[in-house]
MIDREN-478782 format. One record per residue (C-alpha): residue number from 1; residue in one letter; z, x negated, y. Coordinates in steps of 0.1 Angstrom, whole numbers, plus 5000, padded with zeros to 4 digits. Each point is the difference from the previous one (the first is absolute). Example, Ala and Ser with C-alpha at 12.3 -4.5 7.8 and 13.67 -1.06 7.14 Angstrom:
1  a  5078  4877  4955;
2  s  4993  4986  5034;
END
This chain:
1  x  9140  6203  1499;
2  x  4994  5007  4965;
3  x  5039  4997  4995;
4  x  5005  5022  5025;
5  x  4976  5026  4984;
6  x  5020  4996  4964;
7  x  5037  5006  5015;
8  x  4988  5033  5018;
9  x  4982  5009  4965;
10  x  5033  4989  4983;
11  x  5020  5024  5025;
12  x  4971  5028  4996;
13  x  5007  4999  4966;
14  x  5042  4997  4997;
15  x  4999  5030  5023;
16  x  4977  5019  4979;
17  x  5019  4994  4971;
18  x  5034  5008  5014;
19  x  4984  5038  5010;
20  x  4985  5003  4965;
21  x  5029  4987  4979;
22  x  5031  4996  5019;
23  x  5017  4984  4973;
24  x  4980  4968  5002;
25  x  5015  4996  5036;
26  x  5028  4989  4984;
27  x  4986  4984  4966;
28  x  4982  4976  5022;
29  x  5032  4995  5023;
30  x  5022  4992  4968;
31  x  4970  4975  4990;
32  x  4993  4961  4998;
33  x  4970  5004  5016;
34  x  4973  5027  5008;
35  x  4959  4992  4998;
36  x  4975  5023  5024;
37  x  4960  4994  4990;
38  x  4970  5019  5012;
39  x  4974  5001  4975;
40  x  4967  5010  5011;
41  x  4971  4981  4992;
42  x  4976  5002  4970;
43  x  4970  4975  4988;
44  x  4979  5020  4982;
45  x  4983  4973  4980;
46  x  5031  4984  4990;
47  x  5020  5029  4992;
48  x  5030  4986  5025;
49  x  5027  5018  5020;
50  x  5011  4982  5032;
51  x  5033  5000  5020;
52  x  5025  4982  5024;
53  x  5038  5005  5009;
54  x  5036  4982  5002;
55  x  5026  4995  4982;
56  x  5034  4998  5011;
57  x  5032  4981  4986;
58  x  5026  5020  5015;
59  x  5026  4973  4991;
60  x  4983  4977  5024;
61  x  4976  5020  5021;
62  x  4970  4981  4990;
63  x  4968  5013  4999;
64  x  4975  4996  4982;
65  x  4963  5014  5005;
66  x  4979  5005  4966;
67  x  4972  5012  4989;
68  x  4990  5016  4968;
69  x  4968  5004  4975;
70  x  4992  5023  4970;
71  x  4972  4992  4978;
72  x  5008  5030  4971;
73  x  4974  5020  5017;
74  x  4967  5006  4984;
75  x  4970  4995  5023;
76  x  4995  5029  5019;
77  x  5031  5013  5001;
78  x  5009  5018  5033;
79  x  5035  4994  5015;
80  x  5019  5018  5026;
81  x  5014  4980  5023;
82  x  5044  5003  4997;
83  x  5031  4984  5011;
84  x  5023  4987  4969;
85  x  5041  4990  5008;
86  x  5013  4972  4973;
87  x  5038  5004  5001;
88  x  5015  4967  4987;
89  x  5035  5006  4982;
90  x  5002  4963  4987;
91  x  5006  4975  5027;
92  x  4986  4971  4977;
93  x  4970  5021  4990;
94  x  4998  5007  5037;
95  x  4996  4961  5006;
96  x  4976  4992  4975;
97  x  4977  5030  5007;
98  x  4999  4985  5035;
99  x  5002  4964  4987;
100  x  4969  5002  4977;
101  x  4988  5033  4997;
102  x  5000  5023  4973;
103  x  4988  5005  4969;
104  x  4973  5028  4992;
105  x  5030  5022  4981;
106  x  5026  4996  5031;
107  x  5000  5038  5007;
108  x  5010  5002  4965;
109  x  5037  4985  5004;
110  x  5029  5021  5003;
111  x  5011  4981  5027;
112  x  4969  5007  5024;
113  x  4995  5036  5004;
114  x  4966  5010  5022;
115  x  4996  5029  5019;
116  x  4960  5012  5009;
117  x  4993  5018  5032;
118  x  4968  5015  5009;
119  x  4990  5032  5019;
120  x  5013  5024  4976;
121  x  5034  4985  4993;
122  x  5025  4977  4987;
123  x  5000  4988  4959;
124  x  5021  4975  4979;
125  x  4974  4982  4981;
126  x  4989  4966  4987;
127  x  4970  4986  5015;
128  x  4988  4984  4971;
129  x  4976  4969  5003;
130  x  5012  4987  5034;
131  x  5009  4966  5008;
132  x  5016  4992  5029;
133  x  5004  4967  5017;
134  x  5004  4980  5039;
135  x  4976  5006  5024;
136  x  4994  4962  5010;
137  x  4987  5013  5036;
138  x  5032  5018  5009;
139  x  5026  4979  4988;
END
């Protein structure tokens, strides 16, 4: 069920981008691999941003369903809830982001570019202070 909920987010969101910026249609077509997360959740005390999505290795086909935390947020800090779309150009990145995770910099690479959709449009930006990693529920 709650797989079922990601993939129609993940298509929600491909569609949304593909209105707002055509030329990620193709960018993400042309790609090793495409990640879709929803992040929409906040603790208050502990100054963390919440999320879950998938990643897919379009080599293979495989999915894999994530989640993702920020903790750069000082305590009260309000969020708005978004959609982000991780666009993997580097098929052995690809496998090691799904592998293990990322890093808290991994929106800094060249080779991972992230788009940030909420209700007033589309952005290229680094979301700075995520980490990604497996959902162990999902997989």
């Amino acid at each position: 069920e709650q797989q079922q909920a990601i993939l129609k987010i993940r298509d929600q969101t491909l569609r949304q981008l593909n209105r707002l910026r055509p030329p990620a249609k193709v960018e993400v077509e042309q790609a090793a691999g495409y990640g879709v997360f929803e992040v929409n959740g906040l603790n208050v005390v502990l100054a963390q941003t919440h999320g879950r999505g998938m990643v897919v290795e379009k080599a293979t086909g495989k999915v894999a369903y994530m989640q993702l935390a920020r903790t750069d947020l000082h305590p009260g800090a309000t969020v708005q809830p978004y959609r982000q779309v991780l666009v993997f150009h580097n098929s052995q990145k690809l496998s090691r982001f799904v592998a293990s995770g990322s890093p808290a910099d991994a929106s800094s690479d060249p080779d991972i570019k992230v788009y940030r959709l909420n209700e007033k449009g589309v952005a290229v930006q680094a979301d700075w202070g995520a980490r990604y990693f497996r959902d162990p529920d999902l997989n």
